[in-house]
C-alpha positions as CSV (number, residue, x, y, z in Angstrom):
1,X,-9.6,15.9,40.2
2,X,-13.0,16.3,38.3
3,X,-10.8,17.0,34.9
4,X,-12.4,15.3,32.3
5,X,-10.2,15.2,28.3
6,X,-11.9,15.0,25.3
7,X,-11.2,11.3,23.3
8,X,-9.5,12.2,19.9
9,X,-10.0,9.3,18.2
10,X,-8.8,8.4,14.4
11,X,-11.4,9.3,11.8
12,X,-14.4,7.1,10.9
13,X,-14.6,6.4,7.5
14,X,-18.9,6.0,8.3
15,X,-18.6,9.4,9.7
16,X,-21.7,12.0,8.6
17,X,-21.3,14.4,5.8
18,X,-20.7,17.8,8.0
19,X,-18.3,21.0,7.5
20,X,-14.7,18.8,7.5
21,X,-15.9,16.1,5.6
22,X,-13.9,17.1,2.6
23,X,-10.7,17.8,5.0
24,X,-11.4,14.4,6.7
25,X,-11.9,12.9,3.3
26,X,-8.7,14.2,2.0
27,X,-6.6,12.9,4.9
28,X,-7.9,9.6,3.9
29,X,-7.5,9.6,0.6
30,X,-3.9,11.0,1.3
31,X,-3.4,7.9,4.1
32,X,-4.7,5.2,1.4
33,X,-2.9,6.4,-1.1
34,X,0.6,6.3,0.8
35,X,-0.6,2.8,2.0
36,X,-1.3,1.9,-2.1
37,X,2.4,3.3,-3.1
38,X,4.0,2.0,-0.5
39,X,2.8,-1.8,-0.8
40,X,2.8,-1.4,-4.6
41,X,6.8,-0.7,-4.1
42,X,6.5,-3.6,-1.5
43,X,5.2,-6.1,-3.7
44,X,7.4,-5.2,-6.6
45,X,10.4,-5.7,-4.8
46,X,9.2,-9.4,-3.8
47,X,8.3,-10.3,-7.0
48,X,12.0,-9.3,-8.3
49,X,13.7,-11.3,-5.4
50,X,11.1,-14.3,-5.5
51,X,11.6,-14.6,-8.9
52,X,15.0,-14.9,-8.2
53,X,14.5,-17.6,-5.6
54,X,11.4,-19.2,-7.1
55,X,12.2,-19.4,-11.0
56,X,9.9,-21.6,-11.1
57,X,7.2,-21.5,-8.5
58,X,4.7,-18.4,-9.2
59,X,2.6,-19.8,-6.4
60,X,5.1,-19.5,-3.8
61,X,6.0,-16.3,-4.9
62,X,2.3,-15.2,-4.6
63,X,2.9,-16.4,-1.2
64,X,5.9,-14.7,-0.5
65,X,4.4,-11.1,-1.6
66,X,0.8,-12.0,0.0
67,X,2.7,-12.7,3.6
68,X,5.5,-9.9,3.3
69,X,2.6,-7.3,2.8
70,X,0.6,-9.0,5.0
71,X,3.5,-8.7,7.6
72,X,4.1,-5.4,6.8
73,X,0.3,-4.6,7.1
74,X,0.1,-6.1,10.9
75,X,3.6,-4.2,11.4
76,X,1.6,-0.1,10.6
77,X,-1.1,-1.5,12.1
78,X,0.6,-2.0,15.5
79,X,3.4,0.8,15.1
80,X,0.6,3.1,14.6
81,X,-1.8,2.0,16.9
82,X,1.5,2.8,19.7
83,X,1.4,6.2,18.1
84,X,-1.8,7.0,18.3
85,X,-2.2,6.1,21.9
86,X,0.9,8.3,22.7
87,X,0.2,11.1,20.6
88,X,-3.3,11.1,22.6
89,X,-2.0,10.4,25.9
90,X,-5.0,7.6,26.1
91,X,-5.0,3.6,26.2
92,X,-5.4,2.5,23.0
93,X,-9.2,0.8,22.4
94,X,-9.8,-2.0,19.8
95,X,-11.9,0.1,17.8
96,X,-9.5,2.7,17.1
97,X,-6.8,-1.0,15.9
98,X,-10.0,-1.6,13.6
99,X,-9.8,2.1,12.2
100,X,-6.1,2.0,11.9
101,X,-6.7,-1.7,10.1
102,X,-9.2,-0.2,7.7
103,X,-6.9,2.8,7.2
104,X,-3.8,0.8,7.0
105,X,-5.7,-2.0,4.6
106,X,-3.9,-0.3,1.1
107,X,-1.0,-1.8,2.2
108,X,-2.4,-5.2,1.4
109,X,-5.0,-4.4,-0.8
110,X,-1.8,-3.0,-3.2
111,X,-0.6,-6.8,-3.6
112,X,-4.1,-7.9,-4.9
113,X,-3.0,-7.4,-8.7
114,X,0.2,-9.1,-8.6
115,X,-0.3,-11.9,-6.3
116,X,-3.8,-12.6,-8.9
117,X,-1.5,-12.3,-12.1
118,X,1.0,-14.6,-10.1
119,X,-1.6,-17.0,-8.9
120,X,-2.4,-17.3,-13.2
121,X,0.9,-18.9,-13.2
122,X,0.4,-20.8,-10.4
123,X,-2.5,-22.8,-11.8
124,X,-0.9,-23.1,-15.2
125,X,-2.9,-21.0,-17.1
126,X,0.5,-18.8,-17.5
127,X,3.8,-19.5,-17.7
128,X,5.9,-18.6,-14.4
129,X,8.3,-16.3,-16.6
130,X,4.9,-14.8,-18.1
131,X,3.3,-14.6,-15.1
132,X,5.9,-12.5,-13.2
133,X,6.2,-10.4,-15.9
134,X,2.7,-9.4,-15.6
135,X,2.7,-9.2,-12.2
136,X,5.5,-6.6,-12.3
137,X,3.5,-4.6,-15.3
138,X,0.1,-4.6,-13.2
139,X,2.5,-3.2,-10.4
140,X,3.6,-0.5,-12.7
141,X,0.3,0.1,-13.8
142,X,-1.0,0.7,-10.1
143,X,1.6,3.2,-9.3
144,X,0.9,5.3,-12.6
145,X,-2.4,5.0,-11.3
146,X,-1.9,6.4,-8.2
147,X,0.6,9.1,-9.3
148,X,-3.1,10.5,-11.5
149,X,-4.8,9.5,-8.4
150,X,-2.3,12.5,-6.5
151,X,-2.2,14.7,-9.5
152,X,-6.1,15.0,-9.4
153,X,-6.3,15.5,-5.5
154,X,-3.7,18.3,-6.2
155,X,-5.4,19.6,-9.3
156,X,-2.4,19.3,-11.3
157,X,-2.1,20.0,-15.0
158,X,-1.4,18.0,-17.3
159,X,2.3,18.7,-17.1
160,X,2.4,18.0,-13.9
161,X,0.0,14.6,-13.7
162,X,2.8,13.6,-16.8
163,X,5.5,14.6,-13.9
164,X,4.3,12.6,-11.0
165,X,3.3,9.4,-12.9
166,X,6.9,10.0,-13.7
167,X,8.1,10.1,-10.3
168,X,6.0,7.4,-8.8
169,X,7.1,4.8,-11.8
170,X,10.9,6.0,-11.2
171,X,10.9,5.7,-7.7
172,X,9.2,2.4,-7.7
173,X,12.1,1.6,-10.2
174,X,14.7,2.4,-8.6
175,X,14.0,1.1,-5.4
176,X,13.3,-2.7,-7.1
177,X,17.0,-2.1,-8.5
178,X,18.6,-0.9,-5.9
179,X,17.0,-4.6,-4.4
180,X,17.9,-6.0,-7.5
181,X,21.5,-5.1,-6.9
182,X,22.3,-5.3,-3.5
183,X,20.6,-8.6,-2.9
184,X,22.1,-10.8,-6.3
C-alpha cells in the first residue's frame, strides 16, 4: 500500500534549460517535423482531389484542406493522448491533451500556406486554376524545407541534404498520385 509512482508526463516545451535540454529539444523538433511532413502530404493530397471536385471553388477547397487537417489534428491528438495514458499506466490529465495539442499542432500548422495561397483565389485576387497551383508549389516548397530542416538536425552534407530534399519531394509525389489515380 504506501507505493507511490513517479508521473511521466510529455515534455514541456516551457521546460528550463538543464542537462537534456538538447535531447528534449531534439525529440521535439523530430515530433514537429513528422507533424509538418505529414500534414504537408495531407494537404497536398486535398488540394489534388478538391481541385478535382471544386474546379472552381478555391474557397471550398481551402475549407476542405483546413477541416481534413483539422480532423486529422483532433484524431493524433486523441490517439495519442490514449497512448500516452497506457504507456504510463496513469489517467490521462488535460494538461498533458494540451501538450500533445501543442506537440501535435504541425499537423495543422502545415496547411497554413496552401489554404492562404487558396484563400488568394477565393477572394479573386487569383484565379482558382492559379491559385491551386500555387497552393501545390508552397506545399512542395515546405517539404524541401523540411527535408534541410532533417538534413541539418542530422548534420548531413551536402550530398545528403540534396538526397533527402529528394526523398521528401518524391514521397510527397507519389503519394498525391497514387490519390490522383486511385481516386479519378
Amino acid at each position: 500500500m504506501g507505493e507511490s509512482r513517479a508521473r511521466t508526463t510529455i515534455p514541456d516545451v516551457n521546460q528550463p534549460p538543464g542537462r537534456a535540454t538538447s535531447r528534449v529539444a531534439r525529440s521535439r523538433l523530430g515530433e514537429r517535423l513528422a507533424g509538418f511532413i505529414y500534414g504537408t502530404i495531407l494537404a497536398l493530397s486535398v488540394i489534388v482531389a478538391g481541385a478535382r471536385a471544386y474546379p472552381h471553388s478555391a474557397g471550398h477547397i481551402a475549407a476542405l484542406v483546413a477541416i481534413t487537417c483539422a480532423v486529422f489534428w483532433i484524431a493524433h491528438v486523441y490517439a495519442h493522448g490514449l497512448s500516452h495514458s497506457i504507456a504510463h499506466g496513469e489517467h490521462l490529465r488535460f494538461d498533458d491533451m494540451i501538450r500533445i495539442g501543442r506537440r501535435e499542432g504541425s499537423i495543422v500548422g502545415a496547411a497554413l500556406l496552401p489554404v492562404a495561397a487558396l484563400l488568394l483565389g477565393a477572394i479573386g485576387l487569383l484565379s482558382t486554376r492559379g491559385a491551386v497551383w500555387l497552393a501545390f508549389a508552397l506545399g512542395l516548397v515546405v517539404l524541401g524545407a523540411e527535408g534541410v530542416v532533417f538534413a541539418r538536425a542530422e548534420r548531413l552534407g551536402p550530398l545528403g541534404t540534396v538526397a533527402v530534399v529528394v526523398a521528401n519531394l518524391g514521397l510527397g509525389l507519389f503519394l498525391v498520385a497514387l490519390k490522383l489515380a486511385l481516386t479519378h
